[in-house]
C-alpha positions in Angstrom: -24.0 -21.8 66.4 -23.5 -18.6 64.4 -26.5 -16.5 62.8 -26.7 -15.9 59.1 -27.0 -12.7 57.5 -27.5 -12.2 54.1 -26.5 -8.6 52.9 -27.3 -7.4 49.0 -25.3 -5.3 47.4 -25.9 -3.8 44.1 -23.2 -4.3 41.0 -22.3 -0.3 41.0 -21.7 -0.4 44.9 -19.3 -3.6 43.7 -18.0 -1.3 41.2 -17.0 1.6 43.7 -15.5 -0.8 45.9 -13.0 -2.5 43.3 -12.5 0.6 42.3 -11.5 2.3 45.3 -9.7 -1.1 46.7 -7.6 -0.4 43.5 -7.1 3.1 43.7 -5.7 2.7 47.6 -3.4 0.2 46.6 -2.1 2.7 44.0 -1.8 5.4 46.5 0.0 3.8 49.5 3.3 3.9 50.0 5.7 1.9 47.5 7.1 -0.2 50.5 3.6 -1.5 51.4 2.3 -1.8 48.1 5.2 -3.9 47.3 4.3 -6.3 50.3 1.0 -6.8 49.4 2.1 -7.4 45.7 4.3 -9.9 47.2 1.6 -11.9 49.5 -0.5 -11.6 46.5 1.8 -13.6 44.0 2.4 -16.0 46.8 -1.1 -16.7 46.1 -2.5 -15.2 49.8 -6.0 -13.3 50.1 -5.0 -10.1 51.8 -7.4 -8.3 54.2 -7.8 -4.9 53.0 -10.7 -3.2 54.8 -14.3 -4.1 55.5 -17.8 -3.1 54.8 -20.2 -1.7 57.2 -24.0 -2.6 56.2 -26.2 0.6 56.2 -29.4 -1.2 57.8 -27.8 -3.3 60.6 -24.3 -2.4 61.2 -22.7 -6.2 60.2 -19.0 -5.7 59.7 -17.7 -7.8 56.8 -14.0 -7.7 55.5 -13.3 -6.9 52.0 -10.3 -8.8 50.9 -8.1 -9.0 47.8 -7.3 -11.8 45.9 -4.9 -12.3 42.5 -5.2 -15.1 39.9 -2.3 -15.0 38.2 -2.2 -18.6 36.1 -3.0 -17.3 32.7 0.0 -14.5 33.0 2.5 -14.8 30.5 5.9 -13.6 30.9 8.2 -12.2 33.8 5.9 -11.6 36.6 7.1 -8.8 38.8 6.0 -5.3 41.0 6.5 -3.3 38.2 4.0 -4.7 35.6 1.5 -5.4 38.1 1.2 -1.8 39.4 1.6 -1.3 35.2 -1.6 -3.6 35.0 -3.3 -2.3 38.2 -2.9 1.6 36.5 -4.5 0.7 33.5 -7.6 -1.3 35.2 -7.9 2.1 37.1 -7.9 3.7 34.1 -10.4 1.5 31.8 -12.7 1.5 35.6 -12.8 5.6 35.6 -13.5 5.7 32.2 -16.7 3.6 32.3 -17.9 6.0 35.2 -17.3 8.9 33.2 -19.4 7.6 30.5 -22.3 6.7 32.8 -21.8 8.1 35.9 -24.5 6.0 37.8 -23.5 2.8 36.3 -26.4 1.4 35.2 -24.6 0.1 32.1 -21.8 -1.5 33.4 -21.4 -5.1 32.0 -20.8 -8.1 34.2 -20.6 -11.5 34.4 -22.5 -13.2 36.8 -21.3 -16.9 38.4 -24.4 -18.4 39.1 -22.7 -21.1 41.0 -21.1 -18.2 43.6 -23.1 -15.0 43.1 -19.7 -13.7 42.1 -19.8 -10.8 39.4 -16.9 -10.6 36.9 -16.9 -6.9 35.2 -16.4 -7.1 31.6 -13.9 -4.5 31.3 -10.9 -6.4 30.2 -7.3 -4.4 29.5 -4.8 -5.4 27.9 -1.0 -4.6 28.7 1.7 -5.3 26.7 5.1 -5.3 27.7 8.2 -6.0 25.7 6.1 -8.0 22.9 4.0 -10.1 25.7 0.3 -9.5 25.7 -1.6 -10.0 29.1 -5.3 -9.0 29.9 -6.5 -7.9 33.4 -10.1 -8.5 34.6 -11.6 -7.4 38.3 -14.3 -9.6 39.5 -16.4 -9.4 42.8 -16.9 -13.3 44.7 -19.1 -13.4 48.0 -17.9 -15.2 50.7 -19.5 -16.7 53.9 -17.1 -14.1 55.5 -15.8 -11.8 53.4 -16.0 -9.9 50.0 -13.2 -10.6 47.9 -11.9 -8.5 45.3 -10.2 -11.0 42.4 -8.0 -9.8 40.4 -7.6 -12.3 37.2 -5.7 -12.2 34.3 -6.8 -14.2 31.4 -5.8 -15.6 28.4 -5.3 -12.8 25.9 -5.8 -15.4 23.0 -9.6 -15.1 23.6 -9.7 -11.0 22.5 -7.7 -11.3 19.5 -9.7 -10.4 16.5 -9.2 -13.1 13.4 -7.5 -11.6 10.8 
């Protein structure tokens, strides 16, 4: 039998680490970014990393998931990286308005714990519309970083 440990950690820590689990997959080289792109769309969970707690020392890996059923159009390296830049993007611009995050809207799923960050971008290419979403899901052993797009109809403003 295996010991339970609970660990806490607080929505801007989340934050950081989407964040920074985004900005690394920007940053590596194109021949591994375009391997995980390609596990991701084959729908695998890819271990990128893990988190150390501060109080104990508990190792837990910090994975990277991709929901891609509500994606419309061709779906391929080059408009996922497009999609991935301008998460970045929408992610360092909430930090720059409020640099200790207090502010940051989320989503909580009271059925997981999992936190969904309500910072939706949109991409368009040619004239197909997709939104982007980043969301944060505890696992017994793992925290997964989810990457989900959703159903653009949902932000369109009624004319």
């Amino acid at each position: 039998m295996t010991e339970t440990e609970t660990i806490n950690i607080n929505k801007q820590k989340l934050f950081n680490l989407a964040a920074n689990l985004l900005v690394a997959f920007l940053n590596q080289p194109a021949e591994n970014a375009k391997k995980i792109f390609k596990e991701l769309k084959q729908g695998t969970v890819v271990k990128s990393g893990e988190l150390t707690s501060e109080k104990t020392g508990t190792k837990i890996a910090v994975k990277l998931e991709l929901d891609r059923k509500e994606f419309q159009g061709p779906f391929n390296f080059p408009s996922f990286e497009h999609s991935i830049k301008a998460l970045v993007q929408k992610f360092q611009t909430e930090a720059r308005k409020d640099s200790e995050l207090k502010e940051v809207q989320t989503l909580t799923n009271e059925g997981t714990g999992g936190l969904l960050f309500n910072l939706p971008v949109g991409i368009q290419i040619d004239d197909q519309m997709n939104v982007l979403m980043a969301a944060v899901e505890p696992m017994v052993d793992a925290v997964v970083v989810k990457l989900i797009y959703v159903d653009p109809a949902q932000f369109e403003i009624p004319e």
